[in-house]
RORO-771131 format. One line per field, with one value per atom (N, C-alpha, C): atom name; residue number from 1; x, y, z. Coordinates in steps of 0.05 Angstrom, whole numbers, padded with zeros to 5 digits. Layout:
BEGIN
at: CA  ...
i: NUM  ...
X: X  ...
Y: Y  ...
Z: Z  ...
This chain:
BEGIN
at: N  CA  C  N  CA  C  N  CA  C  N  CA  C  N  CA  C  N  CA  C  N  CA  C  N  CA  C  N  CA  C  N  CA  C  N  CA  C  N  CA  C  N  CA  C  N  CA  C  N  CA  C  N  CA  C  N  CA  C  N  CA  C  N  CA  C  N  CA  C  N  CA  C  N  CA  C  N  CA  C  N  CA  C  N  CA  C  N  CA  C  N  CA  C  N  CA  C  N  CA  C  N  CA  C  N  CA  C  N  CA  C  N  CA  C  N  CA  C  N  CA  C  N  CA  C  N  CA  C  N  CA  C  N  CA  C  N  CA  C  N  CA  C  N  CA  C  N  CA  C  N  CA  C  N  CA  C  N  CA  C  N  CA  C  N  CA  C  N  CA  C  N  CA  C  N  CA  C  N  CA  C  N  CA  C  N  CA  C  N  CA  C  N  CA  C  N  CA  C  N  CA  C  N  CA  C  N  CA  C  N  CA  C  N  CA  C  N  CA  C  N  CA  C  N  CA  C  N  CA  C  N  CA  C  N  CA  C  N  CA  C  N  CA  C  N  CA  C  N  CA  C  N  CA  C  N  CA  C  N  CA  C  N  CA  C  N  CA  C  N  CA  C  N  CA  C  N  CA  C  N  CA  C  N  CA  C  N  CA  C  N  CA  C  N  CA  C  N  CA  C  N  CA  C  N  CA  C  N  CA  C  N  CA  C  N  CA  C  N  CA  C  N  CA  C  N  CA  C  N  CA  C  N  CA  C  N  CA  C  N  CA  C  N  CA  C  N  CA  C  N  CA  C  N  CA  C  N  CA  C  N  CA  C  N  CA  C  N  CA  C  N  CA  C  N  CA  C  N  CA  C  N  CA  C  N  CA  C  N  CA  C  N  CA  C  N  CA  C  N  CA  C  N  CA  C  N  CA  C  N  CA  C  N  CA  C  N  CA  C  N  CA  C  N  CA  C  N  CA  C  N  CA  C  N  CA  C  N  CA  C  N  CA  C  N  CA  C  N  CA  C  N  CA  C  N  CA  C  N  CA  C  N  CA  C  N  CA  C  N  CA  C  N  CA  C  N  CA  C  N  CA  C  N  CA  C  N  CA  C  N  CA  C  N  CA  C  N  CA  C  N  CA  C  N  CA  C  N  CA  C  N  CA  C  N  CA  C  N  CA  C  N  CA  C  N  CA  C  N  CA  C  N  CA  C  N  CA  C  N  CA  C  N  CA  C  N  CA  C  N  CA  C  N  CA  C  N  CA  C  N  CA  C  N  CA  C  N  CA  C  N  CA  C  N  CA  C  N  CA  C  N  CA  C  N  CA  C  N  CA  C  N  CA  C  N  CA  C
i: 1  1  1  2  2  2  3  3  3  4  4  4  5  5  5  6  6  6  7  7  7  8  8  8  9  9  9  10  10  10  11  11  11  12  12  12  13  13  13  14  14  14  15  15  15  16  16  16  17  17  17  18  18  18  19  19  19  20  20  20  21  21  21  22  22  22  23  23  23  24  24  24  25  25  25  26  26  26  27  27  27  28  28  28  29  29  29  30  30  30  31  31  31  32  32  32  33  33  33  34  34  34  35  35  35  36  36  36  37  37  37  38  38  38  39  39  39  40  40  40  41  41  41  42  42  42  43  43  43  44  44  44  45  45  45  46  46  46  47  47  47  48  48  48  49  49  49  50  50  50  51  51  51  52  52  52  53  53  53  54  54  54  55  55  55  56  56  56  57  57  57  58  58  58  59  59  59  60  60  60  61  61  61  62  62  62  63  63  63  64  64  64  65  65  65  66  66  66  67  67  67  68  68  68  69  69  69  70  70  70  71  71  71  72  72  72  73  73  73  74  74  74  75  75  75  76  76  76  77  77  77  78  78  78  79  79  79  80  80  80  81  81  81  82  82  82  83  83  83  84  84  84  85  85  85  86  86  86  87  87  87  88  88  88  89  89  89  90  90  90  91  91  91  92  92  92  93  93  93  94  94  94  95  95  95  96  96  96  97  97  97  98  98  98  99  99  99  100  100  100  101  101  101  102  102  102  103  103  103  104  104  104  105  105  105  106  106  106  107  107  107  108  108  108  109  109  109  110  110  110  111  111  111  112  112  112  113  113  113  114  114  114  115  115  115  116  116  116  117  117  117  118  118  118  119  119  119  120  120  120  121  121  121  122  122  122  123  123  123  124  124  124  125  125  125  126  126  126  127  127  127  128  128  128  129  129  129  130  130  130  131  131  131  132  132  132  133  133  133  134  134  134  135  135  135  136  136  136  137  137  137  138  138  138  139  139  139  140  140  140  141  141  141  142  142  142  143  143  143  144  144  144  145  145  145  146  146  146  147  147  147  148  148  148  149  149  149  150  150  150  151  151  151  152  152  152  153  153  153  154  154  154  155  155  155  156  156  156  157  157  157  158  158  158  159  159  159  160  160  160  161  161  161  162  162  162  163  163  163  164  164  164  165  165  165  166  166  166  167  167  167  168  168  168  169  169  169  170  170  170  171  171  171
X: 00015  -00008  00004  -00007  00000  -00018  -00006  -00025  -00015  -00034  -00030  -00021  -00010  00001  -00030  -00035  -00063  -00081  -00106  -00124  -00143  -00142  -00164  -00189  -00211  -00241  -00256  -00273  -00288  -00307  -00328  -00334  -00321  -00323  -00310  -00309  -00289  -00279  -00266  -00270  -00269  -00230  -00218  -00192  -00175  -00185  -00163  -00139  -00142  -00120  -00099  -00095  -00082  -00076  -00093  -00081  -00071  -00078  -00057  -00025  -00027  00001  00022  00001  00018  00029  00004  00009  00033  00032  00056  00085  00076  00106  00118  00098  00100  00109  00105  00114  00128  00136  00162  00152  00131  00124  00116  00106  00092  00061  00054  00029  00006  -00012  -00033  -00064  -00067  -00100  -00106  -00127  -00149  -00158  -00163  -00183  -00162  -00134  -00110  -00103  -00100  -00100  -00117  -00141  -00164  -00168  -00154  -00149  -00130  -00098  -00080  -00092  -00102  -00103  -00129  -00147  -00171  -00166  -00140  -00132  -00164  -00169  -00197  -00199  -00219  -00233  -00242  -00262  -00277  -00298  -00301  -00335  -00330  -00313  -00316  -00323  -00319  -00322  -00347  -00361  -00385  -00407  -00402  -00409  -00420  -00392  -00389  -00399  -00394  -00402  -00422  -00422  -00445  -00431  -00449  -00432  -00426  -00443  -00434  -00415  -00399  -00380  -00355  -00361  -00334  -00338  -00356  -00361  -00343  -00338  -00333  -00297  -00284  -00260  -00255  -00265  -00257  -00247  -00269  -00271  -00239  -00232  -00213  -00182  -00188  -00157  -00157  -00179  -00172  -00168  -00174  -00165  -00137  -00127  -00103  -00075  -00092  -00075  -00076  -00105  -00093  -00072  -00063  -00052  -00025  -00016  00014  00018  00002  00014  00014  00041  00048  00056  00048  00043  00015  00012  -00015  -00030  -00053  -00080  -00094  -00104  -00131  -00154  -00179  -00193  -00219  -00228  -00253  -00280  -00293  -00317  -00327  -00341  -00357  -00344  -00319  -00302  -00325  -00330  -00330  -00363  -00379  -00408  -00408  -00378  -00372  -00367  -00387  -00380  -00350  -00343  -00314  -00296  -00292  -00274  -00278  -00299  -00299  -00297  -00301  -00288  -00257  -00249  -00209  -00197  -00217  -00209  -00223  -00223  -00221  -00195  -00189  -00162  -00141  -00148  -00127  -00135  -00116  -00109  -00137  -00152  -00172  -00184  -00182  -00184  -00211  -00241  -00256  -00250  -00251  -00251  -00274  -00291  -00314  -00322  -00336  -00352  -00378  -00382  -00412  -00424  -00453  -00459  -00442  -00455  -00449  -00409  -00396  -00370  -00355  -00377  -00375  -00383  -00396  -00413  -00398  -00377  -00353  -00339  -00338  -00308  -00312  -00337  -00335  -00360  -00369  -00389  -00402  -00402  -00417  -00408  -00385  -00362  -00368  -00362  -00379  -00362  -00334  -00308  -00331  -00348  -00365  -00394  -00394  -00419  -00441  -00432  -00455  -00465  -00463  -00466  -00468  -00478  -00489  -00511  -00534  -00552  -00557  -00564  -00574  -00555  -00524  -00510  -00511  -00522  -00527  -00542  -00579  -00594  -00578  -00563  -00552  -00532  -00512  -00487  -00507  -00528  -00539  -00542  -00563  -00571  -00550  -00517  -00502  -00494  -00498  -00484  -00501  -00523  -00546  -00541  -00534  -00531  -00502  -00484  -00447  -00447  -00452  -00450  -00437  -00453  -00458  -00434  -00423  -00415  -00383  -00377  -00349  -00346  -00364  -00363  -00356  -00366  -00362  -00343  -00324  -00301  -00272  -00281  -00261  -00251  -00218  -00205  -00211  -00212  -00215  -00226  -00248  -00262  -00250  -00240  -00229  -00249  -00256  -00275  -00260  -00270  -00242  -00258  -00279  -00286  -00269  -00269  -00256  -00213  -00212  -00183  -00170  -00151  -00135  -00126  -00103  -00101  -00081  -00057  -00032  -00052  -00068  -00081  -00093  -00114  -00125  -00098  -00082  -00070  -00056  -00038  -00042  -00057  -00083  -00103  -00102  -00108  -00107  -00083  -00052  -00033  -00042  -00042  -00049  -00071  -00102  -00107  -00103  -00087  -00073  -00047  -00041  -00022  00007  00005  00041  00048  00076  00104  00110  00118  00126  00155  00161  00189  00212
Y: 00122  00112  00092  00070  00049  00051  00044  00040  00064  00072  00092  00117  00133  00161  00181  00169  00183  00164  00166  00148  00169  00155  00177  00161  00179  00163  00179  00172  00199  00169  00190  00179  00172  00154  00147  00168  00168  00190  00226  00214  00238  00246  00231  00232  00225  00200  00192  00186  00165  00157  00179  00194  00222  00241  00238  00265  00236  00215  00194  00197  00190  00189  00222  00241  00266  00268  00264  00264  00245  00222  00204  00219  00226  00238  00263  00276  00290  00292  00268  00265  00241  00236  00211  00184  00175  00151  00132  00121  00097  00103  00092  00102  00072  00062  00038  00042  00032  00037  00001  00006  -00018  -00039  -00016  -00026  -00035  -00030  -00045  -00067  -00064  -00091  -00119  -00109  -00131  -00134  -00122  -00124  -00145  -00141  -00150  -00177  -00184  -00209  -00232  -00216  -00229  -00230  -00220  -00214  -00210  -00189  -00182  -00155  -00141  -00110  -00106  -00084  -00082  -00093  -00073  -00088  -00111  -00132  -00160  -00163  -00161  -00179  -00171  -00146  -00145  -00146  -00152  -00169  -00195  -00208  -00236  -00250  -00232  -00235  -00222  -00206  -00185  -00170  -00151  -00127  -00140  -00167  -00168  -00185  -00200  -00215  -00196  -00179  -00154  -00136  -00134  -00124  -00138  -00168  -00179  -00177  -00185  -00184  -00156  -00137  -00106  -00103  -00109  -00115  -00129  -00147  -00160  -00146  -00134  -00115  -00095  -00073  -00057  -00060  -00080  -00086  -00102  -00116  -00117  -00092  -00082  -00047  -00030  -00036  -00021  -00023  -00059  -00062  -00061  -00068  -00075  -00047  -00027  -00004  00017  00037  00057  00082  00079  00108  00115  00128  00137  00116  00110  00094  00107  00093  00110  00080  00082  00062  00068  00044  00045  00058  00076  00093  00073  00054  00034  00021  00027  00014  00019  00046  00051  00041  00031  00018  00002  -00013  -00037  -00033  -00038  -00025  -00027  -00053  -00063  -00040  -00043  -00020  00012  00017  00036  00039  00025  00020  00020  00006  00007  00027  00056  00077  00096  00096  00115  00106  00136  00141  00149  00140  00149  00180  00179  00210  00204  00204  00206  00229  00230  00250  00247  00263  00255  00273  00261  00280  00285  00311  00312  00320  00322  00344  00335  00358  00358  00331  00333  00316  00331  00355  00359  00352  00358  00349  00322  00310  00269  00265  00277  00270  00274  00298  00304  00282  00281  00263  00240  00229  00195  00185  00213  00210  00179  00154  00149  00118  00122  00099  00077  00054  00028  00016  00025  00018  00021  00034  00051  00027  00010  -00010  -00004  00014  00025  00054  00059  00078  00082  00056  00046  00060  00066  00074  00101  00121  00151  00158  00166  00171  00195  00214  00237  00230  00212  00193  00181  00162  00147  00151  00178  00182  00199  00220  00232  00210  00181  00161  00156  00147  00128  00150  00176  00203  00207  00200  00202  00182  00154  00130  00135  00151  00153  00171  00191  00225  00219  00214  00216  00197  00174  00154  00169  00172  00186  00209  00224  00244  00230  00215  00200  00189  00176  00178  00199  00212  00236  00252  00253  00284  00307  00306  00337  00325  00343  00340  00357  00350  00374  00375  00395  00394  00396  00382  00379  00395  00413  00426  00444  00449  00464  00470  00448  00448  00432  00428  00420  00397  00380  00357  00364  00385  00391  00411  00428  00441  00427  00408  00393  00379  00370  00353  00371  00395  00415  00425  00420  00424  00406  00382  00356  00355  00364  00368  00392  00409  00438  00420  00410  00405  00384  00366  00353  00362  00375  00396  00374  00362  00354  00361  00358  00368  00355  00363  00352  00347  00319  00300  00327
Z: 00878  00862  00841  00838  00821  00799  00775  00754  00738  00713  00689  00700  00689  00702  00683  00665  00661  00648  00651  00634  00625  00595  00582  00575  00580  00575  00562  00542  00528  00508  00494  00467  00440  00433  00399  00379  00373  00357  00375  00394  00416  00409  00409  00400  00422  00435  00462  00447  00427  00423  00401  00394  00382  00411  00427  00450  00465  00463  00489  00480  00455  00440  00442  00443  00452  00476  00491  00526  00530  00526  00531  00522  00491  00487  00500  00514  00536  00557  00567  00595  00589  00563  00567  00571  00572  00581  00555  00556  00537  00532  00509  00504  00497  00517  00505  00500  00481  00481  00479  00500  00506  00492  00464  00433  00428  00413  00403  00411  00443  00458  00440  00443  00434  00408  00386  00363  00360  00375  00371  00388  00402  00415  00402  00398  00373  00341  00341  00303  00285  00294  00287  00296  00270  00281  00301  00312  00334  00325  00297  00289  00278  00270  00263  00284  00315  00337  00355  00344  00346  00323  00302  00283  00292  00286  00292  00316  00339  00369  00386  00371  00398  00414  00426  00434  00464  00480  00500  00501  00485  00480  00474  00467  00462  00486  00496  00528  00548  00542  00562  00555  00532  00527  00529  00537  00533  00566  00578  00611  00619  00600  00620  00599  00582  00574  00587  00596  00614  00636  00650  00670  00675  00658  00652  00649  00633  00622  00651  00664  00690  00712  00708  00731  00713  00697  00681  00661  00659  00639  00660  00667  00677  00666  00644  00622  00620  00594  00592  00579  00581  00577  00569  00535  00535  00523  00543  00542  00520  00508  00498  00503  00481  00491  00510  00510  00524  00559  00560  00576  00605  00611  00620  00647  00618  00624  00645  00661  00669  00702  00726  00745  00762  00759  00767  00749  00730  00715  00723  00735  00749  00771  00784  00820  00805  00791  00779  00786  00772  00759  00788  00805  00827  00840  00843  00843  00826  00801  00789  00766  00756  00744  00715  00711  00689  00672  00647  00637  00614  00616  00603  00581  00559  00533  00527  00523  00522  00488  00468  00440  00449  00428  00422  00402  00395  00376  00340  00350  00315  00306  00323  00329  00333  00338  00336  00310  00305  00271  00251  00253  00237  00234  00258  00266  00257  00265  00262  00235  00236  00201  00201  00179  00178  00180  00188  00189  00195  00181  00189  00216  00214  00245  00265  00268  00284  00289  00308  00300  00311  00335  00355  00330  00316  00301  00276  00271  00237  00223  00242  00232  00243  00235  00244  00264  00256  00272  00298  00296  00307  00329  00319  00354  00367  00347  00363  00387  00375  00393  00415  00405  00430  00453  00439  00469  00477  00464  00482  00493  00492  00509  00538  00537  00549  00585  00557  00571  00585  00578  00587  00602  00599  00613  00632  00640  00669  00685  00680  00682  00676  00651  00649  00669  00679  00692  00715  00722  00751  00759  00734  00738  00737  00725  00712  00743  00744  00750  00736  00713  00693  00674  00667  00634  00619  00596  00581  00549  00541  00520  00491  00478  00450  00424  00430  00407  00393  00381  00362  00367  00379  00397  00379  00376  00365  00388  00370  00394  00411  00413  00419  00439  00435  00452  00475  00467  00488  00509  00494  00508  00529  00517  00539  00568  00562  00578  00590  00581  00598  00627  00603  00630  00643  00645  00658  00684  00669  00688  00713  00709  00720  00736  00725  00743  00732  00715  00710  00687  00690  00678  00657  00634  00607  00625  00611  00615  00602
């Protein structure tokens, strides 16, 4: 199998990038996230560039770093909540090792409160994450090897789980 040794996919604030960075140091590999990519290459936030641009202009630069990260990163990957909306990026991601990070609403709300980093989730955070959950579900599920649920888990735990269900070996 070519490409990521795992890719993580979930909702914002779900904690890909905290359990990617474990997992990697886990299994010895290198650790990329998607969103950093497009930070470091736009020298700009997420929400400046959906601000500034609209969400389908950061749709489209999101589209072409994960698809980059798929073919040139051989560690762990963890992609943007939205990545996943994009049907090419999901034709990418069959086959490989995918890990949905799943919470609840009241558990996203903690996590990601009322945060303006958050642009899809400016206003009435709680509707909002239910619709884009509504609109994702189903879609992260469709790609995923293992869903692992991150309620009340800690990140050393989940990431655990993640390997367990994957069935590999700490380096």
């Amino acid at each position: 199998m070519s490409g990521p040794l795992v890719v993580l996919v979930g909702p914002m604030g779900v904690g890909k990038s905290t359990v990617g960075g474990l997992l990697a140091e886990r299994l010895g590999v290198g650790y990329r996230d998607t969103d950093d990519d497009i930070v470091v290459e736009q020298g700009r936030s997420i929400a400046e560039i959906f601000v500034d641009d609209g969400e389908e202009a950061f749709r489209a630069l999101e589209k072409q770093a994960v698809h980059r990260a798929l073919a040139e990163h051989d560690g762990v990957l963890a992609l943007g909540g939205g990545s996943i909306l994009d049907a090419d990026t999901r034709g990418l991601l069959a086959g490989q090792r995918v890990v949905y990070l799943t919470m609840d609403v009241e558990e996203a709300v903690r996590r990601t409160g009322l945060n303006a980093a958050r642009p899809l989730l400016a206003v009435n955070p709680r509707k909002q994450w239910r619709e884009l959950m509504e609109a994702r579900r189903h879609l992260y599920e469709q790609v995923a090897t293992a869903v692992v649920p991150t309620d009340g888990r800690t990140a050393e735990v989940v990431a655990q789980v993640a390997l367990d269900a994957l069935e590999l070996k700490e380096a």
